[in-house]
C-alpha positions as CSV (number, residue, x, y, z in Angstrom):
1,X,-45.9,-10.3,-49.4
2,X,-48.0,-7.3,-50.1
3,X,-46.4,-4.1,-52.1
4,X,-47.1,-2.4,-49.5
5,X,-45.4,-4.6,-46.6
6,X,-49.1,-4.6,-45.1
7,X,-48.6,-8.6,-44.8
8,X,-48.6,-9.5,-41.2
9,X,-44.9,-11.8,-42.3
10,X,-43.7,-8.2,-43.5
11,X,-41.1,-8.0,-40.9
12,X,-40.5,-12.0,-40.1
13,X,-37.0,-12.5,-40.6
14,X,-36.4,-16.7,-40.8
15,X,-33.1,-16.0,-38.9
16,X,-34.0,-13.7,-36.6
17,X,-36.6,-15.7,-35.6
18,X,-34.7,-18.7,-34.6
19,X,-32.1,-16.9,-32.8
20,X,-34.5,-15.1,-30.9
21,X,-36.5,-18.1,-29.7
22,X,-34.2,-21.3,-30.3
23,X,-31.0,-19.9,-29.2
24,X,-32.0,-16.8,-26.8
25,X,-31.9,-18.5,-23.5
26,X,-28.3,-19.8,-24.4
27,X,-26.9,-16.6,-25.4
28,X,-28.3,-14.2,-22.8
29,X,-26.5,-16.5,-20.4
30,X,-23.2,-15.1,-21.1
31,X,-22.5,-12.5,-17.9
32,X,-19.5,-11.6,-16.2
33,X,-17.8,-13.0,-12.7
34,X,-15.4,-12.7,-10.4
35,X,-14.1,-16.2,-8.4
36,X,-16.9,-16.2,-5.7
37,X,-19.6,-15.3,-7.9
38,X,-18.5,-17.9,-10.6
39,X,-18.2,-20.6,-8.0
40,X,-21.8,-19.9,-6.3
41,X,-23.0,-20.3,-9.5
42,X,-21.9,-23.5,-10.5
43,X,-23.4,-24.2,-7.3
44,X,-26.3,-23.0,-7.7
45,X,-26.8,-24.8,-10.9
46,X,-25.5,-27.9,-9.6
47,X,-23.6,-28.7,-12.3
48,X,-22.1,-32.2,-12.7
49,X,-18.4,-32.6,-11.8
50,X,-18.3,-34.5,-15.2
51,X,-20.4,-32.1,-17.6
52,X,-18.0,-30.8,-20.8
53,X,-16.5,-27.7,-20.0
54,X,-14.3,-25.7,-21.9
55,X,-12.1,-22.6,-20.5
56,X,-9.7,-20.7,-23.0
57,X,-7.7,-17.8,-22.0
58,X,-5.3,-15.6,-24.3
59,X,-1.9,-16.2,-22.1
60,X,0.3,-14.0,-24.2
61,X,3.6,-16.4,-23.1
62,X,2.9,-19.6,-21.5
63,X,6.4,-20.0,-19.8
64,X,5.6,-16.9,-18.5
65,X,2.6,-17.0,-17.1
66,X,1.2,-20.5,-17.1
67,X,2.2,-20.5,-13.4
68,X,0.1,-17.6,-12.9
69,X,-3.0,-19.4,-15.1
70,X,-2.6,-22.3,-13.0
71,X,-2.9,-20.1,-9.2
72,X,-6.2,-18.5,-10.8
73,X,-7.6,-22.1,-12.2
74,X,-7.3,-23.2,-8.2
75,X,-9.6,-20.6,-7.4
76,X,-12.2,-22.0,-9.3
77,X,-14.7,-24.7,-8.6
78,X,-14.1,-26.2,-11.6
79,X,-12.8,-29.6,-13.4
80,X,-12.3,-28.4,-16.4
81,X,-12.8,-31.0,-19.4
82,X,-10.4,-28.4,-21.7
83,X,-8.4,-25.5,-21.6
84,X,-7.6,-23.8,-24.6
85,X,-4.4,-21.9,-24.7
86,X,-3.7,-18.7,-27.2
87,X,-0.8,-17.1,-28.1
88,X,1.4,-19.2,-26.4
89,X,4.7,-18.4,-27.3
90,X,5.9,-21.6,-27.4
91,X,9.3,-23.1,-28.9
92,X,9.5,-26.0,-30.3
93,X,12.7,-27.3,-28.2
94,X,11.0,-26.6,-25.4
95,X,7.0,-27.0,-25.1
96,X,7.7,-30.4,-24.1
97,X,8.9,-28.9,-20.9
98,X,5.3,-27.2,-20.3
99,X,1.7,-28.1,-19.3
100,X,-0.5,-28.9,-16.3
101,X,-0.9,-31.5,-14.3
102,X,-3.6,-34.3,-14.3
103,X,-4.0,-33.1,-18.4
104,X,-2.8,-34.1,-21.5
105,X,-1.1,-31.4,-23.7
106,X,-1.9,-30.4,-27.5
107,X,0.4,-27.7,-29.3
108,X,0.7,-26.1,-32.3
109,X,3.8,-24.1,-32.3
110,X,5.8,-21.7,-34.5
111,X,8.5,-22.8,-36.4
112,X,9.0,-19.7,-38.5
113,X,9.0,-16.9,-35.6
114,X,8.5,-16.5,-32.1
115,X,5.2,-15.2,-30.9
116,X,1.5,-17.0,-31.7
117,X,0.9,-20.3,-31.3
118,X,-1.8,-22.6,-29.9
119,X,-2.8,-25.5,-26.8
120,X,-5.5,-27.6,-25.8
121,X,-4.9,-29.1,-22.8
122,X,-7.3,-31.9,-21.7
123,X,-8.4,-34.0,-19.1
124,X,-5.8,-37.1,-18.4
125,X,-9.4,-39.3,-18.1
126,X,-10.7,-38.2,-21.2
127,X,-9.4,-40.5,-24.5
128,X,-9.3,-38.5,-27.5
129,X,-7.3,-38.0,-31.1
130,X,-5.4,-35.5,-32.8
131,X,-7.2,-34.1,-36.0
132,X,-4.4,-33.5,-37.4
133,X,-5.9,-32.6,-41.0
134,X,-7.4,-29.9,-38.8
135,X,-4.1,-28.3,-37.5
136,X,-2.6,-25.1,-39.4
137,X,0.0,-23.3,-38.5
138,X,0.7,-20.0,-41.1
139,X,0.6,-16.4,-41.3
140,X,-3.1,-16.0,-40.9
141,X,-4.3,-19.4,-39.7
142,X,-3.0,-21.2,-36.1
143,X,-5.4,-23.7,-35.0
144,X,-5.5,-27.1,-32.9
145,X,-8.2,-29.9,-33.0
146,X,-9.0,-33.1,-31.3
147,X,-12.0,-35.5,-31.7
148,X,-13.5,-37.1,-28.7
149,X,-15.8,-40.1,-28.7
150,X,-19.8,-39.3,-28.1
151,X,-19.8,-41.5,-25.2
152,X,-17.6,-39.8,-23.0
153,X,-20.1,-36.8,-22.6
154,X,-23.1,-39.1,-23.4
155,X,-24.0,-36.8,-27.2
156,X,-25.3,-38.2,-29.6
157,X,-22.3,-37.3,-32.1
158,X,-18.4,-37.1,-31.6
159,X,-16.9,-34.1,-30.4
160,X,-14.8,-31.6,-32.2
161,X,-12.7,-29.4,-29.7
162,X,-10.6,-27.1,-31.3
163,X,-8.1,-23.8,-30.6
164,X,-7.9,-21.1,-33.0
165,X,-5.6,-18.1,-33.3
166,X,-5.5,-15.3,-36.0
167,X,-2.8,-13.0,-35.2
168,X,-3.6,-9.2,-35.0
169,X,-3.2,-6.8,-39.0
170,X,-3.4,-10.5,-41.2
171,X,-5.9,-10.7,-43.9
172,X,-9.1,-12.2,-42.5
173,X,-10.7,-12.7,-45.6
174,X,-7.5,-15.2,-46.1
175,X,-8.2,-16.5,-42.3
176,X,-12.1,-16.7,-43.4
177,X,-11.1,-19.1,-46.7
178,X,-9.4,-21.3,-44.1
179,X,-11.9,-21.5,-41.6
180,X,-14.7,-22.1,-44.0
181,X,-12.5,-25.4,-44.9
182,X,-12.8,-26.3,-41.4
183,X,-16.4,-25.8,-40.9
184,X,-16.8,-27.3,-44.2
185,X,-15.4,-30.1,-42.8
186,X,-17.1,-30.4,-39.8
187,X,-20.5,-29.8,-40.9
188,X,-19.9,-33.1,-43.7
189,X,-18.7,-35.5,-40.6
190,X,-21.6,-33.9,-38.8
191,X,-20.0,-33.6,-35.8
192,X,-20.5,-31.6,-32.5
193,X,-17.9,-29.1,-32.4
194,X,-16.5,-26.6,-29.9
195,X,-14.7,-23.6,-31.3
196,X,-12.6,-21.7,-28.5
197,X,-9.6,-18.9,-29.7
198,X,-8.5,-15.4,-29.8
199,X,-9.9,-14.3,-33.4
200,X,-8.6,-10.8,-33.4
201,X,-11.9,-9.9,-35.2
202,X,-13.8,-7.5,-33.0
203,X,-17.9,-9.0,-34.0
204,X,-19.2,-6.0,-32.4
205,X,-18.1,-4.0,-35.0
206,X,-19.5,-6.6,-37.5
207,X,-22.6,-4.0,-39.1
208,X,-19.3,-1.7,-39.8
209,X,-16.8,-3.7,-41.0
210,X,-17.7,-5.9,-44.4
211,X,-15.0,-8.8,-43.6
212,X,-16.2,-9.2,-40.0
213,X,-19.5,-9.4,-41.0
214,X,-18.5,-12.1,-43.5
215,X,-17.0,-13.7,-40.5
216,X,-19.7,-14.1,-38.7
217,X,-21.9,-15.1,-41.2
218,X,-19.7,-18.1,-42.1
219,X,-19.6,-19.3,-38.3
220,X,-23.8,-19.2,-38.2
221,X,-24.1,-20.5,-41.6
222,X,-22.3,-23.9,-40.4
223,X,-24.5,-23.4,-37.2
224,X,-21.8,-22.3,-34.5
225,X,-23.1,-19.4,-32.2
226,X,-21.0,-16.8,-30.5
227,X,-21.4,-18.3,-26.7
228,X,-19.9,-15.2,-25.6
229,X,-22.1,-12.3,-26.4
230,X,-19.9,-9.4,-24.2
231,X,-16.7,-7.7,-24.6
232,X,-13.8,-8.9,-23.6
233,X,-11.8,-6.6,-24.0
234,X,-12.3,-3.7,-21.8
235,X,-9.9,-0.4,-21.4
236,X,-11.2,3.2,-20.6
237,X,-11.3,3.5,-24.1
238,X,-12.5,0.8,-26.0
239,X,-14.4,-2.5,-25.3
240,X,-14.1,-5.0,-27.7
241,X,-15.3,-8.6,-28.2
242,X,-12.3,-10.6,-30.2
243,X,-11.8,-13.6,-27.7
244,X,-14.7,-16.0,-28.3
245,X,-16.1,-19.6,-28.3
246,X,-18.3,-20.8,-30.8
247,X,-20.1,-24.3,-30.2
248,X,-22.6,-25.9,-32.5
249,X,-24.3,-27.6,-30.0
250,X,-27.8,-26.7,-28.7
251,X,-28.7,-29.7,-27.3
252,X,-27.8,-28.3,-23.8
């Protein structure tokens, strides 16, 4: 490049570039809906009752409010593939006692205090396995992952579904280490993986804030794109974007 920055690939970022072309069309799709709209466009789109689809809500108490989860799921034209499940409050002695019907059930529970904890709930015709070198349950780390066979979705690699949960004023930097490890992971298996979770890290503020800047950078580094590219989080004072889903795959 010119001194000068006269050179016409003066401002070609390699990065930038592939985001903007490569991945643009996926992430501008990310928009908000109500029921009806939602449903009309699935409809619109004609989209397979059999496609992978993932849905993960924060449910902030899952005996609570699993019933309500369940009444809203109905409304939708959906058969979800997962459902990833956040703080769900669950006790050991009696998750067993919870779930959804027609799907298997995946938990990650806290042993050492009430409050956090994780789910994946997943299709009763869809064969999978535990990763259980991928589950973590501590003060700055709650995750749950399963591995499902390429055929079932017709990809060309086995899928990684996973839950994660970093619970509000932890280190992230600490949360970071152990999610690199994941990714790390993932990225040697080369596997297509599907991160879903309540990160507590708010990646609109990411130019502001060093360690959510670091966050990010470790998610797009292993390839995984933030799906999910508004807030949402929305009060009349703040809008934030801490509940996200970050899949490797571009193939669709």
């Amino acid at each position: 490049m010119d001194d000068d920055g006269n050179s016409p690939m003066s401002d070609i970022d390699p990065d930038v570039q592939y985001f903007a072309t490569h991945c643009n069309q996926l992430l501008s799709s990310s928009n908000y809906y109500l029921e009806d709209s939602f449903n009309k466009k699935l409809k619109d789109l004609k989209i397979p009752s059999n496609c992978l689809s993932l849905f993960h809500a924060n449910i902030r108490s899952a005996p609570k409010n699993l019933n309500k989860l369940d009444l809203y799921l109905e409304s939708l034209k959906q058969d979800w593939s997962f459902i990833g499940l956040s703080e769900t409050w669950f006790k050991p002695e009696s998750v067993d006692c919870y779930g959804r019907e027609n799907y298997h059930h995946e938990f990650n529970c806290r042993t050492r205090c009430g409050g956090g904890g994780v789910s994946l709930l997943i299709r009763n015709n869809i064969e999978y396995t535990l990763r259980q070198d991928l589950c973590f349950q501590d003060e700055n780390f709650e995750s749950i992952f399963i591995e499902i066979d390429k055929k079932v979705f017709n990809k060309t690699r086995n899928l990684i579904v996973g839950v994660i949960y970093r619970p509000p004023d932890t280190d992230i930097r600490k949360f970071n280490e152990l999610l690199d490890k994941c990714l790390g992971k993932l990225r040697a298996e080369k596997k297509l993986s599907y991160l879903m979770g309540d990160y507590n890290i708010n990646i609109i503020n990411c130019e502001q804030h060093i360690p959510t800047q670091e966050f990010v950078d470790l998610l797009s580094s292993h390839g995984h794109l933030p799906y999910i590219t508004k807030p949402t989080r929305v009060t009349q004072k703040s809008a934030t974007l801490i509940d996200k889903t970050f899949p490797n795959d571009t193939e669709k």
